[in-house]
Phi, psi and omega in degrees: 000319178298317182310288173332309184302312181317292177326316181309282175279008169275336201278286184318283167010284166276318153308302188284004165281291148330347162269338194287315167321299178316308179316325214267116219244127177270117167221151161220152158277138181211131206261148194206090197244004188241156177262048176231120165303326176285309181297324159282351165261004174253328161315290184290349153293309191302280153012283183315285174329300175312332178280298198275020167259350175288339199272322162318294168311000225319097140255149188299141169212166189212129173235160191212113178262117165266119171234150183212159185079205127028263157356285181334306211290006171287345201234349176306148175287304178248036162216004185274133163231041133255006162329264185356288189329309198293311179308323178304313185287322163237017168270310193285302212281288204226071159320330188260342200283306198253136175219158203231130198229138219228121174304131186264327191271356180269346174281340174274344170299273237294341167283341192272341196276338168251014163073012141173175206328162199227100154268163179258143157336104170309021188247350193253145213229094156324089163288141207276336160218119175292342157285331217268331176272307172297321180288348159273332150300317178316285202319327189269358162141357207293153187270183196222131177265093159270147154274000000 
């Protein structure tokens, strides 16, 4: 009889942690510090992939490619040369999924060394650090990507 109960409730147990676990919204940051097309396109693969396995699955997920330094010009108006990539990517694919995150201090370095304003993608949401913003997701659990 004892047996049964053990079994029963380790049985209980283990659903319900699996149901809680389902329950629970997949995020990751996945970071972008080089002034490279490859390492943003190995982003924006990893991204991809990841939406479309939770989506398979369906469960909610959420990613947020953060850049800084370097990095920015992935996200810059007039030097990303993946703007395309990106818009397709989140007007067509997963609008609601994905944020693209932009370093406020590496865009005021980079207007003060070239003497003038720096804009971002309109698909991209200006953050006031971009480090400072991945430990605060790490902190809220999200998980963390370099590529």
């Amino acid at each position: 009889m004892l047996r049964r109960f053990v079994t029963a409730a380790a049985l209980s147990l283990t659903l319900a942690t699996a149901a809680l676990a389902a329950d629970k919204p997949h995020r990751v940051a996945i970071q972008v510090d080089q002034n490279d097309p490859q390492v943003m396109n190995l982003a924006l693969n990893n991204a991809t992939n990841v939406l479309e396995y939770y989506r398979a699955k369906n469960e909610d997920v959420e990613v947020d490619i953060v850049t800084y330094g370097p990095g920015l010009h992935m996200l810059r108006s007039d030097t990303s040369p993946v703007q395309d990539r990106i818009k397709r990517l989140r007007d067509l694919a997963f609008p609601s999924k994905i944020q693209f995150s932009a370093c406020n201090n590496t865009r005021q370095g980079m207007e003060k060394a070239e003497g003038h304003a720096i804009s971002v993608i309109p698909d991209a949401t200006i953050v006031p650090s971009g480090v400072v913003h991945l430990m605060e997701l790490q902190e809220q659990g999200w998980s963390y990507i370099r590529p």
